[in-house]
C-alpha positions in Angstrom: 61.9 29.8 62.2 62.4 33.9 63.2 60.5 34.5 66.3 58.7 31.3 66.8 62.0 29.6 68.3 62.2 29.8 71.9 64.9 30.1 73.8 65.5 31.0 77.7 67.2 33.4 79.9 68.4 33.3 82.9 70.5 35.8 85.0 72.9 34.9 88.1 73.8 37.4 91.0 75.3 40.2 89.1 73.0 40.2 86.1 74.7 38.3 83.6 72.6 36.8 81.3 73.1 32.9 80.2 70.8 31.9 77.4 69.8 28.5 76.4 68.2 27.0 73.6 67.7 24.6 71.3 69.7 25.4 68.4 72.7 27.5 67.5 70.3 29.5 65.9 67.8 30.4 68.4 70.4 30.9 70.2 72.0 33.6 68.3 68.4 35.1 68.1 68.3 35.3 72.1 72.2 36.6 72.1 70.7 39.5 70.0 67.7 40.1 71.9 69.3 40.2 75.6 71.8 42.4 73.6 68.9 44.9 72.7 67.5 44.3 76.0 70.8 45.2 78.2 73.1 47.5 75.4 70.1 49.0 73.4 71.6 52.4 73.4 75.0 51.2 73.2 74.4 49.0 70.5 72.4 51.5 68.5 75.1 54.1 69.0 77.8 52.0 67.3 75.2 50.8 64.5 74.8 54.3 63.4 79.0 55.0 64.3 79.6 52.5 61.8 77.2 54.1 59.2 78.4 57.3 59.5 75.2 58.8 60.6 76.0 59.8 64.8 75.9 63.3 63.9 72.1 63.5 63.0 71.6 63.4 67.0 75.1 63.9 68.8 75.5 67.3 66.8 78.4 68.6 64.6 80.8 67.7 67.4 80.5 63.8 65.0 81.1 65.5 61.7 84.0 64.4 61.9 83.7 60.8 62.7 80.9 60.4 60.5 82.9 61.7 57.9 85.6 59.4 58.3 83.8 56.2 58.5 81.7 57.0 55.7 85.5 57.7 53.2 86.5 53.9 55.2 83.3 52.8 53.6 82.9 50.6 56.4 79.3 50.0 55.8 79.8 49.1 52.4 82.9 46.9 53.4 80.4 45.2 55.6 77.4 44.3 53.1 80.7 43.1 50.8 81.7 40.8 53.7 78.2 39.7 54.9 77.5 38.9 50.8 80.5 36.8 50.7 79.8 35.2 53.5 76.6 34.1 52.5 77.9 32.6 49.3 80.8 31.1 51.3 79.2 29.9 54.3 75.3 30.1 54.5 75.3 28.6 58.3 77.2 31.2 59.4 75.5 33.5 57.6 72.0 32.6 58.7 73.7 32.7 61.8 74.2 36.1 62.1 70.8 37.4 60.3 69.5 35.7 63.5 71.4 37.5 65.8 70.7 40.9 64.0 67.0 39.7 63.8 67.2 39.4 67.6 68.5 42.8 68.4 66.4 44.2 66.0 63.0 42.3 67.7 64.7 43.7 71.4 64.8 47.5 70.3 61.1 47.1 68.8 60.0 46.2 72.4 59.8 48.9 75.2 63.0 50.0 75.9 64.5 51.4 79.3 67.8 53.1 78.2 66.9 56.9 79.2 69.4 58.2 76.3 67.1 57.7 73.4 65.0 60.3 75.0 68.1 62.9 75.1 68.9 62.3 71.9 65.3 62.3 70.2 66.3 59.1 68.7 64.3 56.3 68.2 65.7 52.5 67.9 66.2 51.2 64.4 65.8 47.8 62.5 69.5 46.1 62.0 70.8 44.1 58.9 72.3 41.4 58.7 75.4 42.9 57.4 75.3 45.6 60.6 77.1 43.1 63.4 80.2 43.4 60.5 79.9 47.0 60.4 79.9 47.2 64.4 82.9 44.8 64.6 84.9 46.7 61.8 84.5 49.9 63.7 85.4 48.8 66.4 89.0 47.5 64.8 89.8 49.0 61.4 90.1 52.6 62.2 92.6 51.7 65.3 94.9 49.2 63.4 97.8 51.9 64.1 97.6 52.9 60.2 98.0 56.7 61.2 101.3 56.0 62.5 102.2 55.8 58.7 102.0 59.6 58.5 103.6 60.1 61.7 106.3 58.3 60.7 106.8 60.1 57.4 106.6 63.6 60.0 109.2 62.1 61.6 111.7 61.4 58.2 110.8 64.4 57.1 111.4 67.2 59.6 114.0 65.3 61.4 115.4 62.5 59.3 115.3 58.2 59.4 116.5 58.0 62.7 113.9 59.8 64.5 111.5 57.0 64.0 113.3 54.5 66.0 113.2 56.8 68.6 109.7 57.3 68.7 108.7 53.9 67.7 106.3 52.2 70.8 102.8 51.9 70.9 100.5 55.0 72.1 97.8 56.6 72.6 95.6 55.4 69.4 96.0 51.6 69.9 94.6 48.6 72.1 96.6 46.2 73.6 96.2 43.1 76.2 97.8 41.3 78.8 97.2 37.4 78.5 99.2 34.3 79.9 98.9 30.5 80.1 100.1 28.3 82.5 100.5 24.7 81.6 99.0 22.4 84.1 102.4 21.1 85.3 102.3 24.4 86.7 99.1 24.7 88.5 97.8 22.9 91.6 95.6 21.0 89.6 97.4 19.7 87.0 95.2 21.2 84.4 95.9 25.1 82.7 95.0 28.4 83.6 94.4 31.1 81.8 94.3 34.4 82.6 94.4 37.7 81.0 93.1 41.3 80.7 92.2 43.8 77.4 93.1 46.9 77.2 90.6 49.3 75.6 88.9 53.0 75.8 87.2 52.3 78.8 83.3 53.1 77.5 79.9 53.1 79.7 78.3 50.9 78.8 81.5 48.8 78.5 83.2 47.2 75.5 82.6 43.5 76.7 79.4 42.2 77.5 79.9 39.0 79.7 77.6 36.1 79.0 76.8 32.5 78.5 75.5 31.1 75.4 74.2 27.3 75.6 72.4 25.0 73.3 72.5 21.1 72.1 76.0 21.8 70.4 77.6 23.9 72.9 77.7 25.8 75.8 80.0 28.9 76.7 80.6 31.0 79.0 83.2 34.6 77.6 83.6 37.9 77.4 81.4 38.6 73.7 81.8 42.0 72.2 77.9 44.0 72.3 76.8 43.8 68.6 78.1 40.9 67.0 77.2 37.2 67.5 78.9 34.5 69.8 82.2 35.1 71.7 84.8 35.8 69.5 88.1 37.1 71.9 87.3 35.2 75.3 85.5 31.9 76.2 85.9 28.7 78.5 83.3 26.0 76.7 84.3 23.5 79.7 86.7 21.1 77.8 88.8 24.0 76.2 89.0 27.8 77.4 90.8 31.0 74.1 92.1 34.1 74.8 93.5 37.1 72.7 95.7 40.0 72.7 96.7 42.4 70.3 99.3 41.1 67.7 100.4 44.8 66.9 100.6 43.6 63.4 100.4 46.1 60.7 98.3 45.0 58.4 97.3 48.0 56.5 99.0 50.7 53.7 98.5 53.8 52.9 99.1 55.5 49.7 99.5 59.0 48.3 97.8 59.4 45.3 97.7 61.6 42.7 94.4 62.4 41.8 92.9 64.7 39.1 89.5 65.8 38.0 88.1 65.7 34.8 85.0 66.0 32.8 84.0 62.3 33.5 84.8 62.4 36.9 88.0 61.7 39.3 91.2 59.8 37.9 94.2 58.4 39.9 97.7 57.9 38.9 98.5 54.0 38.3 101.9 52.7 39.0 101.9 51.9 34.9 102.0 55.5 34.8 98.3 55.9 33.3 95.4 57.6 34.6 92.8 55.0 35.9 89.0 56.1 36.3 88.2 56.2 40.3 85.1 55.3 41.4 83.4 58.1 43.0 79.8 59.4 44.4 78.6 62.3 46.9 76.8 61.2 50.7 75.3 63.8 52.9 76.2 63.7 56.9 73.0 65.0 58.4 73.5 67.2 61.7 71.6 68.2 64.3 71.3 71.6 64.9 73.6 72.2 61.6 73.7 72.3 57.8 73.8 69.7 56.2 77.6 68.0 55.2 78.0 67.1 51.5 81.1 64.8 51.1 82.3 63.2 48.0 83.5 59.7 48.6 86.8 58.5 46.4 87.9 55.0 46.0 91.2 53.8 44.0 92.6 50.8 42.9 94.2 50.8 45.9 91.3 51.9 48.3 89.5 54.4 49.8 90.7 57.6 50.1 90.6 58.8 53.5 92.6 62.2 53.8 92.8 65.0 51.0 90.9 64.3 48.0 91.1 65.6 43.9 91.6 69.3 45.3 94.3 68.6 48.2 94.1 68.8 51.7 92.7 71.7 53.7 96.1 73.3 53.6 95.7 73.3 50.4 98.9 70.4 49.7 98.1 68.6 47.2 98.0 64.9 48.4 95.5 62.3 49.1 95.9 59.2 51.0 93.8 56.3 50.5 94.0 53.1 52.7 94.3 49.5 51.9 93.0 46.7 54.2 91.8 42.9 54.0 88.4 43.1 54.4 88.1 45.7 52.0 90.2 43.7 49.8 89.0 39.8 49.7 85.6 40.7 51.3 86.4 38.4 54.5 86.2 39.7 57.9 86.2 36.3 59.3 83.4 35.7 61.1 83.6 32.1 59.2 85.4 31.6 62.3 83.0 32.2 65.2 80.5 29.3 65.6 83.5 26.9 64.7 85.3 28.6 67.7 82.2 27.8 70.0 81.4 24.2 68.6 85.4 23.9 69.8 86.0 21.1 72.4 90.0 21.0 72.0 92.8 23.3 71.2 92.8 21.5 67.9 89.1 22.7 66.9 90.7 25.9 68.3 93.5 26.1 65.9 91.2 25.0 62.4 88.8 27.4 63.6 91.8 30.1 64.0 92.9 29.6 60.3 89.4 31.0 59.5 90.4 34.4 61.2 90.8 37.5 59.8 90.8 40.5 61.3 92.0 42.0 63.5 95.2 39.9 64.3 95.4 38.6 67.3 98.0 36.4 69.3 95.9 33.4 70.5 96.4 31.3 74.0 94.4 27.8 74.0 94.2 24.7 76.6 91.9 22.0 76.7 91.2 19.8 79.4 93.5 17.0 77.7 96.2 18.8 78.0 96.7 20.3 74.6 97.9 24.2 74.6 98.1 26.6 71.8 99.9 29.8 71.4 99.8 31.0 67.6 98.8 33.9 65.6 95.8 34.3 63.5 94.7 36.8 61.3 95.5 38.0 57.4 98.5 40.0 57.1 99.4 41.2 53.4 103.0 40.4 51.9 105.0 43.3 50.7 107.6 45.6 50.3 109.0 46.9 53.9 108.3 50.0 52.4 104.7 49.8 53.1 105.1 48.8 56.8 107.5 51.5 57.7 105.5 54.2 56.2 103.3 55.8 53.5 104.3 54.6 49.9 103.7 56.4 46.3 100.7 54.3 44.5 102.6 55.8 41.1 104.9 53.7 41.7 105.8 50.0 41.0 106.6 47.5 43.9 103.7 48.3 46.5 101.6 45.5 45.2 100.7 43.2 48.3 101.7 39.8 47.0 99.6 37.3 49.4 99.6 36.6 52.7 102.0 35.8 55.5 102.0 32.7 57.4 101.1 33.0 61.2 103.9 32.7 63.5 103.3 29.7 66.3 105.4 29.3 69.3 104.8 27.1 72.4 105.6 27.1 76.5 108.7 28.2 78.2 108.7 25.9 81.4 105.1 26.0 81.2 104.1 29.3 80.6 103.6 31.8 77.8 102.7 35.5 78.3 101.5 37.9 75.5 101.5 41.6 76.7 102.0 43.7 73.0 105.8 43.2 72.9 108.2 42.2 70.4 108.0 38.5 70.4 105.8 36.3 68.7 104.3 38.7 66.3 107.7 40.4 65.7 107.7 39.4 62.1 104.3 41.0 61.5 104.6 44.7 62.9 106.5 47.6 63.1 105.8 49.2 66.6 105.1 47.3 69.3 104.5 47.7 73.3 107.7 48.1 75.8 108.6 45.1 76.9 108.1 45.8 80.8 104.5 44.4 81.2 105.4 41.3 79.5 108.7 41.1 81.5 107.1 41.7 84.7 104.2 39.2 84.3 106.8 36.4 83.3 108.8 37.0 86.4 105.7 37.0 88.7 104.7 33.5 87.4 108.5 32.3 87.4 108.6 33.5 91.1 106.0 30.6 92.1 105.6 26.8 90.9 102.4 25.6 91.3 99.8 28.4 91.0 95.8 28.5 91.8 93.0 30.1 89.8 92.3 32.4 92.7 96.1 33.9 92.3 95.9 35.1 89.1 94.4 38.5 90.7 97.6 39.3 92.7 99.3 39.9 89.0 96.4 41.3 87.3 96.6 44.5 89.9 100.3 44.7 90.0 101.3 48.3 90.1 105.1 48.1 89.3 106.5 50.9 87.0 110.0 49.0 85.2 110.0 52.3 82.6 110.2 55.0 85.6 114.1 54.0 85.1 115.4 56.3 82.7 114.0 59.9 84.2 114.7 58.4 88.0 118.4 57.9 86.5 118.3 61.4 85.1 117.0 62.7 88.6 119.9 61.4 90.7 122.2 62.5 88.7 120.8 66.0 89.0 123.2 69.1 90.4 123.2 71.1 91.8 119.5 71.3 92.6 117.4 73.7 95.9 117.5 71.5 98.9 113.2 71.3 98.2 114.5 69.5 94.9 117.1 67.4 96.4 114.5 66.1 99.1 112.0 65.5 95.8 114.8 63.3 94.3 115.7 61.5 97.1 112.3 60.4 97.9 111.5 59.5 94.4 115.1 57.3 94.7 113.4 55.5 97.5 109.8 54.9 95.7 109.1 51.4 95.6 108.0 52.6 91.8 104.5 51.2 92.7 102.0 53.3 90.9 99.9 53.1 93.7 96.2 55.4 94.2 97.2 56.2 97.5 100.7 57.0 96.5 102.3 60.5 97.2 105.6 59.3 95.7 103.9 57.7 92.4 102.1 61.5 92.3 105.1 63.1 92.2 107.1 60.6 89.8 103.7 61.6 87.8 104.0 65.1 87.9 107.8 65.2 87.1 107.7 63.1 84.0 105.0 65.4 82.6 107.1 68.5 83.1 109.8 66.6 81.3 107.3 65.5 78.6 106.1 68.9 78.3 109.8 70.7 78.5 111.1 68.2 75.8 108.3 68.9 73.5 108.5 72.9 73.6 112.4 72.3 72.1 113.0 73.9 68.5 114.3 70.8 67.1 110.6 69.4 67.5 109.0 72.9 66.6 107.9 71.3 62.6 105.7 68.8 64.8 103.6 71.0 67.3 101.8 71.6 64.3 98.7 70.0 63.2 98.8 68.2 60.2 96.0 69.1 57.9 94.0 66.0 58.0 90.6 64.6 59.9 90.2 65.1 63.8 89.6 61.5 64.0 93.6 61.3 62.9 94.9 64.1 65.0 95.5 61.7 68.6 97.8 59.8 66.1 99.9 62.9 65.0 99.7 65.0 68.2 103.4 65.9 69.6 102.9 65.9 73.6 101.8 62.6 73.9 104.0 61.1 71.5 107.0 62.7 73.2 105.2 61.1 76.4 104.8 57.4 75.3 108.4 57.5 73.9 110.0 59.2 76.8 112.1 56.3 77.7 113.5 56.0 74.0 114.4 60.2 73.9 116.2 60.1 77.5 118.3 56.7 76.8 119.6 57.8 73.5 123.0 58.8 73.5 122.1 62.3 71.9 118.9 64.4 71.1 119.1 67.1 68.9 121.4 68.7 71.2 118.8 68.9 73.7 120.4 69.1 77.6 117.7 66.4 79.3 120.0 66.8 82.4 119.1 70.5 82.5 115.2 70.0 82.1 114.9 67.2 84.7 116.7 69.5 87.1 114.4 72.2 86.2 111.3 69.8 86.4 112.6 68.9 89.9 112.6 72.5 90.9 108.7 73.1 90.1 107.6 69.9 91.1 109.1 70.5 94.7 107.6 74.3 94.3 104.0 72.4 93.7 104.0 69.2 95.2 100.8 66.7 94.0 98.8 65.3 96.5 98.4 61.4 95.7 98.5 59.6 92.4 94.5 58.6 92.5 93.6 62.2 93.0 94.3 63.2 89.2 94.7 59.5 87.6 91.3 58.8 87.7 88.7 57.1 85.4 87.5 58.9 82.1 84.7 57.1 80.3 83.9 57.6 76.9 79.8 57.7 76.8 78.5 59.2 73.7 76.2 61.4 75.6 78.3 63.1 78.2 77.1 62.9 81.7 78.5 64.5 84.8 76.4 63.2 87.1 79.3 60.3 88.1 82.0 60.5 90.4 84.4 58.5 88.4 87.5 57.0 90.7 90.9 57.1 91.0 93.3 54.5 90.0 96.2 52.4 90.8 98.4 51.5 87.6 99.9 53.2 84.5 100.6 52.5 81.2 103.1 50.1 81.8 102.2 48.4 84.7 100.8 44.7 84.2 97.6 47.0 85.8 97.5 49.0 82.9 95.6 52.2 83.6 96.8 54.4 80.6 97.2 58.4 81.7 98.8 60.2 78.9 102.4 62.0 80.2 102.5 65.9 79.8 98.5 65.6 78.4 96.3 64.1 81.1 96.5 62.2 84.2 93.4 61.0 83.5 92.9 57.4 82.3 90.5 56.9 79.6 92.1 53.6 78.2 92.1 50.8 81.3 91.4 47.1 81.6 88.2 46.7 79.6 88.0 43.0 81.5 89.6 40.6 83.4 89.3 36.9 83.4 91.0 33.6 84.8 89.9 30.7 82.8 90.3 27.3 85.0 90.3 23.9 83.1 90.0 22.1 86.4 86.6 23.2 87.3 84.9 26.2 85.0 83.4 27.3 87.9 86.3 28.1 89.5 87.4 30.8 86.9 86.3 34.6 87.2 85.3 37.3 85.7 84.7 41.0 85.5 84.1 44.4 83.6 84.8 47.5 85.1 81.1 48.7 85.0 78.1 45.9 84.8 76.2 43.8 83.0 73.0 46.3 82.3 74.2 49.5 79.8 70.7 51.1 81.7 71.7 53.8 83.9 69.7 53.1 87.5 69.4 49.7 86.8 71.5 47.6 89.8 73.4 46.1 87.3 74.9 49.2 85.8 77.7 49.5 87.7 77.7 46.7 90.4 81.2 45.7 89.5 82.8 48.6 89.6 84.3 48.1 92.8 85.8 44.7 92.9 87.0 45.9 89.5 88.7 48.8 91.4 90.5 46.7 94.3 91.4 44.1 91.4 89.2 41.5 92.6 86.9 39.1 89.7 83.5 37.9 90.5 82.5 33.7 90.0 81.6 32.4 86.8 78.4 30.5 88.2 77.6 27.6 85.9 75.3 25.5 87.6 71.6 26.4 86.3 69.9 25.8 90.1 71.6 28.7 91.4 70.5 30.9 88.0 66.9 32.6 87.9 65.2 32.9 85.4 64.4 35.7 84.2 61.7 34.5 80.6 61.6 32.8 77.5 61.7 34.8 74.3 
């Protein structure tokens, strides 16, 4: 079929693209194409991310990335997958050689993205395989896996029970906020849904809104730039999905002893023999560098991915290799997306959900006859708790994984259910999880109201609370004796309405005090063995660094009932004192956007926000590190099973990736005030824009 399939596109107000054709298949075709046609550089960037080849025009500033996904073998892990799938499932496999057909035929056109110029890159031709690779990128290296070796830090410099102290989520993870309200709750009588993930905030961004129609179906979601259909986000009319995070830990990592010998690399098997690992040499190309040669190492257990035969760069002798599903059973799961689109109840929701694999996620459902859903899905490995709290010895017995877990289900609490990253659900799963204050808050907004409306699910998507400011505010009235500049600080702060507001002089100065704290806590001697940077990739380093995992557990190290000795009392007094001596100005002064783009550009005026990392408005500065938010609501959506057209939608940039184009960053500011635009689903008020 290939190009002679039609299908057509049509944009609404905001350039949003909704495609229809004839098939699922030409459909998937056009999804890719409009992809190439709106993302190109985007999509082309994380194509070559996931190969390990960004460095051959971004420069050796992406040695080290390159390096890294190249040791993940997450292009190889890919073709494995895709090969599988093919045997497994040739629909779904044809399926997605469409799609990747489609972007490749959109980057062969004419493209507009100024950024290949910069680069002096030209577009390439996708595989089949590549919409894997893009989607394990984009999940894999971020399952939380690092916190292994900062939990083995932890037990080792300062014994077992520093890691329940540090133990929340951080810097290096995603997370969500995402609730359901049964239609005994609504003013309609049928379920909302309503939600927002919680990503790097990239330009282009991470979600790519769009409608996807055809004689089997026809849905309207949030689908992730790169891979086929809507996998995280949709509202197909009769029955709406949404995700968060599951915080599971899925993943191990293993030392291993490795040696080298004449015939190559061996590592040492828990039967206490040497086993042949299989090993061959890759060259990271750089611009306007040498040449990396790296030699890749894979066990029994997996790839290695830190240290190698001679040690790490410290020259300990350890390797770590890592361990997860895909790379295991070849199955990343993307069995599961046209069964999730062909969906018309929760039921078809929940078969296709047992198809899931990674990452795991905590799903809400509802259809329009009033079934709901509220399960996990995913592929999490049964095995010793040794594994989950840490790294394990792969010389030694008992670290086999042993199958898989069953996924937890759960159901509504006087008609609602709210996911947010906490304990709860998933508890069973995972190790660290989110505080429990976004979740907390969220529930007692929606238990504050009976009947609720589509159009007020915004007033809790912008809420600006801060539940976790407790602990230090405790600290600060409690603080004597203090210079009456201090004592005015406190008191103001004790009056704060503890609203992380933009325009907030009080939420500047909370700010500005719990970074000093961070910062003071930090610089103690008993944390001294952890300033240091461990000897392993850059890419790890965010995981391991000390400041910002002093910052993320702040609430943990100023509740407990001692610290090392540490006199908190004395360094919140202290942090009083030069706060007061250099009072901020207001909060969205500092706290302000921070895109990632892979070419840096200064040319924007990025904002300031309202929110923080545990407001239900989660705008994620990083305490005694940054004010700066680079991890934000990556979209926000209300799903209405009344009336699809009712629900909303948006994405903190656009739909177009091209910068100049109207539609690069049109949304922006209802996404600022925490306003959503309309889902438009009637095709009169569409235009078309061509057939393809």
């Amino acid at each position: 079929m290939g190009s002679r399939v039609t299908a057509e596109i049509y944009r609404d107000a905001w350039g949003i693209p909704h495609l229809r054709a004839d098939s699922a298949l030409a459909l998937a075709r056009a999804q890719g194409l409009v992809t190439a046609r709106d993302r190109a550089w985007q999509v082309e960037v994380e194509r070559h991310r996931a190969e390990g080849t960004t460095a051959a025009f971004l420069g050796p500033e992406a040695v080290a990335w390159d390096v890294f996904a190249r040791r993940l073998r997450l292009a190889d892990t890919a073709r494995r997958c895709y090969a599988r799938l093919e045997r497994t499932d040739p629909e779904s496999a044809a399926w997605v050689r469409a799609y990747a057909d489609g972007v490749s035929e959109g980057l062969a056109r004419e493209t507009a993205a100024p950024e290949f110029a910069r680069a002096g890159l030209a577009p390439g031709r996708w595989q089949p395989w590549t919409p894997l690779a893009v989607w394990l990128t984009a999940h894999v290296p971020f399952a939380g896996f690092p916190s292994k070796i900062w939990r083995d830090l932890l037990r080792r410099h300062l014994g077992p029970g520093a890691v329940a102290l540090f133990a929340t989520d951080g810097i290096g993870t995603s997370g969500s906020n995402g609730w359901l309200i049964g239609g005994e709750r609504t003013v309609t009588g049928q379920a909302l849904l309503a939600g927002d993930p919680h990503r790097y905030i990239e330009d282009p961004g991470v979600y790519q809104q769009i409608r996807l129609a055809c004689d089997e179906f026809d849905v309207v979601g949030l689908a992730v730039p790169g891979v086929p259909g809507i996998a995280h986000f949709g509202h197909a009319g009769s029955v709406a999905w949404a995700i968060t995070h599951a915080m599971a830990d899925c993943q191990d990592l293993y030392r291993e002893r490795l040696r080298r010998t004449g015939a190559g690399v061996e590592a040492l098997g828990p039967d206490g023999r040497w086993h042949r690992a299989a090993t061959h040499t890759e060259t990271v190309e750089v611009a306007g560098g040498e040449p990396v040669r790296i030699e890749i190492v894979e066990t029994a257990r997996g790839p290695v991915v830190s240290g190698g035969p001679e040690g790490l760069d410290d020259g300990t002798p350890l390797a770590l290799s890592l361990r997860y599903p895909a790379r295991v059973t070849g199955d990343l799961g993307f069995g599961a997306l046209l069964p999730l689109l062909r969906s018309r109840t929760v039921a078809d929701l929940d078969r296709a959900a047992d198809l899931w694999a990674e990452p795991v996620n905590v799903l809400q459902a509802a259809d329009t006859r009033g079934g709901t859903l509220h399960r996990v899905a995913g592929r999490v490995p049964l095995r010793a708790d040794a594994n989950r709290a840490g790294v394990v010895d792969a010389w030694e017995d008992g670290h086999d994984w042993r199958g898989w877990h069953d996924m937890p289900r759960g159901g509504l609490t006087d008609g609602i259910a709210v996911m947010a990253n906490a304990r709860g659900l998933a508890a069973p799963l995972g190790v660290e999880f989110a505080p429990p204050h976004r979740a907390d808050r969220i529930t007692a907004l929606l238990t504050g109201k009976r009947r609720w409306a589509a159009g007020d699910m915004a007033a809790i998507h912008r809420d600006t609370h801060l539940a976790s400011a407790a602990p230090l505010l405790d600290l600060a009235a409690l603080a004597e004796p203090i210079s009456p500049p201090a004592a005015a600080l406190r008191d103001r702060l004790l009056r704060w309405d503890r609203r992380m507001d933009a325009d907030s002089r009080d939420a500047a100065a909370y700010a500005a005090l719990r970074s000093r704290v961070v910062r003071a806590l930090a610089a103690q001697p008993a944390f001294t063995a952890l300033a240091e940077p461990p000897a392993h990739s850059d890419v790890l380093l965010p995981w391991l660094a000390l400041v910002p995992r002093v910052g993320f557990a702040l609430e943990n190290l100023l509740r407990a009932e001692d610290l090392y000795g540490i006199d908190r009392a004395a360094l919140v007094r202290q942090a009083l004192e030069d706060t007061a001596a250099q009072p901020p100005a207001t909060w969205g002064d500092t706290h302000r956007l921070a895109p990632w783009r892979a070419l840096p550009d200064t040319s924007y005026d990025e904002p300031g926000l309202s929110g923080d990392s545990d407001c239900v408005l989660c705008t994620s500065a990083v305490p005694g590190v940054t004010d700066l938010a680079a991890r934000a609501s990556a979209a926000r959506f209300v799903w209405d099973l009344a009336r699809r057209e009712d629900s909303r939608w948006i994405v903190p940039y656009g739909a177009s990736g091209v910068p100049g184009s109207p539609h690069h960053r049109d949304q922006l500011p209802l996404w600022l005030a925490g306003d959503l635009a309309p889902v438009v689903t009637d095709w009169d008020r569409l235009q078309k824009e061509t057939d393809v």
